[in-house]
VOTI-439714 format. One record per residue (C-alpha): residue number from 1; residue in one letter; y, x, z. Coordinates in steps of 0.1 Angstrom, whole numbers. Example, Ala and Ser with C-alpha at 12.3 -4.5 7.8 and 13.67 -1.06 7.14 Angstrom:
2
<site><seq>1</seq><type>a</type><north>-45</north><east>123</east><up>78</up></site>
<site><seq>2</seq><type>s</type><north>-11</north><east>137</east><up>71</up></site>
***
This chain:
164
<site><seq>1</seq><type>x</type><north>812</north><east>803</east><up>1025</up></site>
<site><seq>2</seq><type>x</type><north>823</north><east>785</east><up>993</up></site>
<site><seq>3</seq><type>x</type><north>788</north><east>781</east><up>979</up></site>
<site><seq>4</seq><type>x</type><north>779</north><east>765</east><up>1007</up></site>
<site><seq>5</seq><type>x</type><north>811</north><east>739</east><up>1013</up></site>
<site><seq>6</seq><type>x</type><north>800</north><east>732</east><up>975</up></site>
<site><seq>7</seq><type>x</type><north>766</north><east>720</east><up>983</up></site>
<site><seq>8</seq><type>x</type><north>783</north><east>704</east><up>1014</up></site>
<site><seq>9</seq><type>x</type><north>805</north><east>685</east><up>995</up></site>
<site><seq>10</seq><type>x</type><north>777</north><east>676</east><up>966</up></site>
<site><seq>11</seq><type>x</type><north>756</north><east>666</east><up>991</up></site>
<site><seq>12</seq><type>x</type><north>782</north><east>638</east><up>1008</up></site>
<site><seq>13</seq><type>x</type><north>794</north><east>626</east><up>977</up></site>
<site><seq>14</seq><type>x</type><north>756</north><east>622</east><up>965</up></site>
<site><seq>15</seq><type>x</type><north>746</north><east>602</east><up>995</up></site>
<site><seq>16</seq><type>x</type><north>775</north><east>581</east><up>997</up></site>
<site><seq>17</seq><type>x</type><north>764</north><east>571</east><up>960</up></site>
<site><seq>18</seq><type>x</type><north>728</north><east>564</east><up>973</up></site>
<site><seq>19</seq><type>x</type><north>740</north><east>526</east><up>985</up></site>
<site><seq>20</seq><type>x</type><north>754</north><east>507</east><up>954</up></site>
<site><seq>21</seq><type>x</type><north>785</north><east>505</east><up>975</up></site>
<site><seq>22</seq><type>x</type><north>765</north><east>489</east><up>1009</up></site>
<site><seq>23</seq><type>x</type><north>766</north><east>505</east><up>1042</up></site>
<site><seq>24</seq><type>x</type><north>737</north><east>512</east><up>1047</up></site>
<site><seq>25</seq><type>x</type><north>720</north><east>506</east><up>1077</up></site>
<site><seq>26</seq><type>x</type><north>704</north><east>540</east><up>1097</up></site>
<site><seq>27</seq><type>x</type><north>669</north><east>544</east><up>1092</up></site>
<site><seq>28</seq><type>x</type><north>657</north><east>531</east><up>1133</up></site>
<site><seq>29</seq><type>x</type><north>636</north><east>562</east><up>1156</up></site>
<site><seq>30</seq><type>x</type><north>621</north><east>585</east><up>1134</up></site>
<site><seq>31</seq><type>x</type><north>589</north><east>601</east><up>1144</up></site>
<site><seq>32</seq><type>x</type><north>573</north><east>635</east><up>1139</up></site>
<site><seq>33</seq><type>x</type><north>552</north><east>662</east><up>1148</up></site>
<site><seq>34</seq><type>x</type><north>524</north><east>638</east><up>1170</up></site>
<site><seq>35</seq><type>x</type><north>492</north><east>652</east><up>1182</up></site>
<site><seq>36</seq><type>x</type><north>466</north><east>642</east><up>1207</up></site>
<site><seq>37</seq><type>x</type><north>446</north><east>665</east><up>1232</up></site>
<site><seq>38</seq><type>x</type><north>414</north><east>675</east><up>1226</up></site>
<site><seq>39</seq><type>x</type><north>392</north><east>662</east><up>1255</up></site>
<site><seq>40</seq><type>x</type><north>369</north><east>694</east><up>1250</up></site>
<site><seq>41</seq><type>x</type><north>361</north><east>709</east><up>1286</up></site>
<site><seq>42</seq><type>x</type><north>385</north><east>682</east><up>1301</up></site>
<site><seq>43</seq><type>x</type><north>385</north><east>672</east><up>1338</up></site>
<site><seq>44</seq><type>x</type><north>388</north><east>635</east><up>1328</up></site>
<site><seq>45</seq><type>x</type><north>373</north><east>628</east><up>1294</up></site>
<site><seq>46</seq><type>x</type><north>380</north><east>592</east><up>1295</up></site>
<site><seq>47</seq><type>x</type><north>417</north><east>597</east><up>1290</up></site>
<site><seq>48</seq><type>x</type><north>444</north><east>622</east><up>1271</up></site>
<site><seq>49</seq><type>x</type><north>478</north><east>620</east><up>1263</up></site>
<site><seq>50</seq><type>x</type><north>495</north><east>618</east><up>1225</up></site>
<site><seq>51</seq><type>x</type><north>527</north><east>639</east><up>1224</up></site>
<site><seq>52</seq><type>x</type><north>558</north><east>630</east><up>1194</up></site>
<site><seq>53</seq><type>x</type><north>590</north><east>642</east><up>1189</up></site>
<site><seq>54</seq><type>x</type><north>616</north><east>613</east><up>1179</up></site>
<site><seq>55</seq><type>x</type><north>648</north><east>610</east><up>1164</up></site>
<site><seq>56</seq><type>x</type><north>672</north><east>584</east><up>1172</up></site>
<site><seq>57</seq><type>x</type><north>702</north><east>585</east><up>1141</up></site>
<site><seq>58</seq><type>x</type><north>713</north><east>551</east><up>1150</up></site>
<site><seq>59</seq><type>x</type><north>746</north><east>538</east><up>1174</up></site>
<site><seq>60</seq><type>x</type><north>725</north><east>521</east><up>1200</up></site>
<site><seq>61</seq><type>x</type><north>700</north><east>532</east><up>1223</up></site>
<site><seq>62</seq><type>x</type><north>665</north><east>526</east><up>1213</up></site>
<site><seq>63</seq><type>x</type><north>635</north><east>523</east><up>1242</up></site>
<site><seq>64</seq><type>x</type><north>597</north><east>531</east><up>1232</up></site>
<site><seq>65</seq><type>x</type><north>579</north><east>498</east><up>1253</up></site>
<site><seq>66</seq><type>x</type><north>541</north><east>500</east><up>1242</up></site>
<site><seq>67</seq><type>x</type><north>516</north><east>521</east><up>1223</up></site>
<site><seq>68</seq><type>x</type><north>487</north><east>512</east><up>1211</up></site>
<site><seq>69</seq><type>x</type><north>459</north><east>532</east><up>1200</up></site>
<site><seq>70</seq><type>x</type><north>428</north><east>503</east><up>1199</up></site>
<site><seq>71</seq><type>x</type><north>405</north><east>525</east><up>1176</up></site>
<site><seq>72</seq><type>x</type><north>400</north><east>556</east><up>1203</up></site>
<site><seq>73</seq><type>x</type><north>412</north><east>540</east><up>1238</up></site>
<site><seq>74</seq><type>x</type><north>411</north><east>509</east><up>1252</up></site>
<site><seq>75</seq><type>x</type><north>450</north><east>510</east><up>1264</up></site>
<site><seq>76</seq><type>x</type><north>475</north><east>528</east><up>1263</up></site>
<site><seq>77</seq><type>x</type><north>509</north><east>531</east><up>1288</up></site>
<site><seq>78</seq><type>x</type><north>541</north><east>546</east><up>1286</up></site>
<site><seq>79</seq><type>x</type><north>543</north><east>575</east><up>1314</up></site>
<site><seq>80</seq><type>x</type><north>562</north><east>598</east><up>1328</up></site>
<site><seq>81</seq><type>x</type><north>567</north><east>627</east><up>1354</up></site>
<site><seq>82</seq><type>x</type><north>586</north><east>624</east><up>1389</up></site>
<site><seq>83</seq><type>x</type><north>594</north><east>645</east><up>1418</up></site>
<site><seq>84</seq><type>x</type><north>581</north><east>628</east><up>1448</up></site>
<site><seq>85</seq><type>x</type><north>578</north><east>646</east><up>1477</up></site>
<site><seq>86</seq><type>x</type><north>579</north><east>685</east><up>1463</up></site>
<site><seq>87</seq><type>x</type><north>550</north><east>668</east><up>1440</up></site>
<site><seq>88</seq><type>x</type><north>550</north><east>665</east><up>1402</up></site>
<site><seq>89</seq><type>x</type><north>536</north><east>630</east><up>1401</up></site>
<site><seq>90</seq><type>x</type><north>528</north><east>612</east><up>1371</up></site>
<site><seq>91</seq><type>x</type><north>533</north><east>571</east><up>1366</up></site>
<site><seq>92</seq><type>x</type><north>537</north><east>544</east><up>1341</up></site>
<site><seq>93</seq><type>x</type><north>571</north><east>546</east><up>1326</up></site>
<site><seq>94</seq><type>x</type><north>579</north><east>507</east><up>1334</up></site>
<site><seq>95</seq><type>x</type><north>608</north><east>506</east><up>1316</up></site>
<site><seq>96</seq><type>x</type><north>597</north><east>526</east><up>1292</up></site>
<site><seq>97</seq><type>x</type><north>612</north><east>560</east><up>1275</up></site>
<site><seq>98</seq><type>x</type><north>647</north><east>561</east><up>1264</up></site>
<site><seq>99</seq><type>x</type><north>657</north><east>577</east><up>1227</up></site>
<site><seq>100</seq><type>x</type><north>693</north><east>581</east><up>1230</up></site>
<site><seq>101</seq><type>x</type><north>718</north><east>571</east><up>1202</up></site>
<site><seq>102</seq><type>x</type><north>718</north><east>598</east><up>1179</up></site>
<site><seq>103</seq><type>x</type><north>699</north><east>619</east><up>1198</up></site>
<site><seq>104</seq><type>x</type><north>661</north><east>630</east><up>1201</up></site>
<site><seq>105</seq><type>x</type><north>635</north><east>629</east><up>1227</up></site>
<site><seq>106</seq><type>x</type><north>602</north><east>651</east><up>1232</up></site>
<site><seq>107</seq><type>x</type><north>571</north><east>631</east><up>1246</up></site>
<site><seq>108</seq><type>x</type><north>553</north><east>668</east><up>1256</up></site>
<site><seq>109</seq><type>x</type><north>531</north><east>679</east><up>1282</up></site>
<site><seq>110</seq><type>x</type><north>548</north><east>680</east><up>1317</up></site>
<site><seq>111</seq><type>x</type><north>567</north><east>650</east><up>1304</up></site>
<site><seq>112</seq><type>x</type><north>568</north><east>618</east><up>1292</up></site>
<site><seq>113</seq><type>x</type><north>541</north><east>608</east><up>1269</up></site>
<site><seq>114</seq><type>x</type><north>516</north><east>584</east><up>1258</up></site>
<site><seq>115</seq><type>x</type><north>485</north><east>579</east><up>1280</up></site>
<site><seq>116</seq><type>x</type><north>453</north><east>568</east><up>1263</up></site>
<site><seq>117</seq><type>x</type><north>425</north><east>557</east><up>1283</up></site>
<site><seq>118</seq><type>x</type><north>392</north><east>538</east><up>1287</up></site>
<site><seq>119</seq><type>x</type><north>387</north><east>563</east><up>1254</up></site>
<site><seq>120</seq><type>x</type><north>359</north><east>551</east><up>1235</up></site>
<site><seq>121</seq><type>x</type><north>346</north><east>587</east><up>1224</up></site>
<site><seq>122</seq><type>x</type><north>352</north><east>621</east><up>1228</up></site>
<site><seq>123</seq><type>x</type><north>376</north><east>639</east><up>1206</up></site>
<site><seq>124</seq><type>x</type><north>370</north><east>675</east><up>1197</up></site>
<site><seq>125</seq><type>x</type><north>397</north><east>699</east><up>1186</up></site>
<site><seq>126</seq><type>x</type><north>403</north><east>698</east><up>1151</up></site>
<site><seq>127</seq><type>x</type><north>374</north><east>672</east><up>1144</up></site>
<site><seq>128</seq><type>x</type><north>399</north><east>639</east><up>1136</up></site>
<site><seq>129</seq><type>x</type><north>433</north><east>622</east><up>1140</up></site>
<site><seq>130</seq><type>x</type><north>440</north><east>596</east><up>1159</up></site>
<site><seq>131</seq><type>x</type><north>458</north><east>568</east><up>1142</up></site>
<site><seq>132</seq><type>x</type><north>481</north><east>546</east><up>1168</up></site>
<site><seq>133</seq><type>x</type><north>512</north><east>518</east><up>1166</up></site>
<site><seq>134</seq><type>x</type><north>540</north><east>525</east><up>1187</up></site>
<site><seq>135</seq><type>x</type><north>569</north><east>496</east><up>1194</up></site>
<site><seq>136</seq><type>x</type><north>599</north><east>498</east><up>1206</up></site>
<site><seq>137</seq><type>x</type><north>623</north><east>474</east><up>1225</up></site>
<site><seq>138</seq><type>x</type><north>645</north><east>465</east><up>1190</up></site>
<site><seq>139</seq><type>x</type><north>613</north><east>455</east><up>1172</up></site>
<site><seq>140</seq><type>x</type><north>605</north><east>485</east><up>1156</up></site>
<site><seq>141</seq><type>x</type><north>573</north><east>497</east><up>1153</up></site>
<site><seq>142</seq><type>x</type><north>559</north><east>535</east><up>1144</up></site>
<site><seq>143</seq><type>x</type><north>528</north><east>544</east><up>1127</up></site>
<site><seq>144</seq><type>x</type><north>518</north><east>576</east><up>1136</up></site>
<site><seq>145</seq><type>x</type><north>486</north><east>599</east><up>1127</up></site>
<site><seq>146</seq><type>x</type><north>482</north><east>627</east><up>1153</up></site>
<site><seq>147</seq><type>x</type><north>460</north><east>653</east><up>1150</up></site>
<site><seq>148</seq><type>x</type><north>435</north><east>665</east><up>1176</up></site>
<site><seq>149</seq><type>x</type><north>448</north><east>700</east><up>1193</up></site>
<site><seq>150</seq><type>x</type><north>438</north><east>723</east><up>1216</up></site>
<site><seq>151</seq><type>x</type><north>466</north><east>725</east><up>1250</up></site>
<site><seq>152</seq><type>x</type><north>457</north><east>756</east><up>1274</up></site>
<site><seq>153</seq><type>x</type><north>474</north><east>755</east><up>1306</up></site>
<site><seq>154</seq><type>x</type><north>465</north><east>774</east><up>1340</up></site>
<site><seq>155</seq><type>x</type><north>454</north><east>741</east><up>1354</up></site>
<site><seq>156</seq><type>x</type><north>435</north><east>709</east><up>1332</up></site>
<site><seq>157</seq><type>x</type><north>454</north><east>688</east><up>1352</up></site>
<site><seq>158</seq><type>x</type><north>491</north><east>695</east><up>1355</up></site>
<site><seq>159</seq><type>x</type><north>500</north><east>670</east><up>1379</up></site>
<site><seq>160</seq><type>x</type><north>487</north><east>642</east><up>1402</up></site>
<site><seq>161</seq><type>x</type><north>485</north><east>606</east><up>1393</up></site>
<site><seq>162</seq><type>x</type><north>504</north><east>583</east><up>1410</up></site>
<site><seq>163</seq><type>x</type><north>476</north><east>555</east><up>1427</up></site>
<site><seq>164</seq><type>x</type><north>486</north><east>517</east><up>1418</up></site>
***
């Protein structure tokens, strides 16, 4: 137990030098762990979804608005799943997806995620990364390099889209 409050206490006193005497400023949403699914055997191989975990360390809310993903789909939309009628229904997120103040939040399959469609090839498991910007309501923006991955479920399609 002392060994670690040592380190504890090093590593407070070592960050707290890290400024030059400025408060600094948290570092806006952090993102990590993106991938895209494969459209391999998919239902609908004109569209998939990219999943990322974020990290909000800041004081304020933060709220992912757009995504874009121009070099594999022709748009992309914020969605997410509702409960509509004993249905799992998925829709465009219109006001987006929250990342709470100092908190995190898990686009993931049977959530909310990023929807690319109008996709402009296929993309096989394992064959490439796909490269997309995402903003967010306080100007930020994310560069993000996901993967291709395989995602088994039961089902290829987990839900039903909501019709606009």
């Amino acid at each position: 137990m002392k060994r670690v409050s040592v380190v504890l206490i090093a590593a407070v006193v070592g960050l707290s030098g890290c400024g030059g005497g400025a408060s600094a400023e948290p570092p806006g949403v952090l993102a990590a762990d993106a991938w895209v699914r494969t459209t391999d055997d998919a239902e609908r191989p004109d569209m998939t979804a990219l999943f990322v975990n974020f990290t909000n360390p800041g004081d304020s809310d933060v709220t992912l608005t757009g995504a874009d993903c121009g070099d594999v789909a022709e748009s992309a939309e914020i969605h997410e799943m509702v409960m509509e009628d004993g249905q799992m229904l998925m829709r465009k997120a219109e006001n987006g997806v929250v990342v709470k103040a100092g908190s995190h939040e898990h686009l993931a399959p049977g959530g909310p995620h990023v929807m690319l469609m109008g996709l402009t090839r296929e993309l096989p498991a394992g064959s490439e990364e796909v490269s997309c910007t995402l903003t967010f309501d306080n100007g930020q923006t994310i560069d993000v390099t996901a993967p291709v991955k395989q995602f088994t479920e039961e089902q290829d399609t987990y839900h039903t889209h909501e019709e606009d």
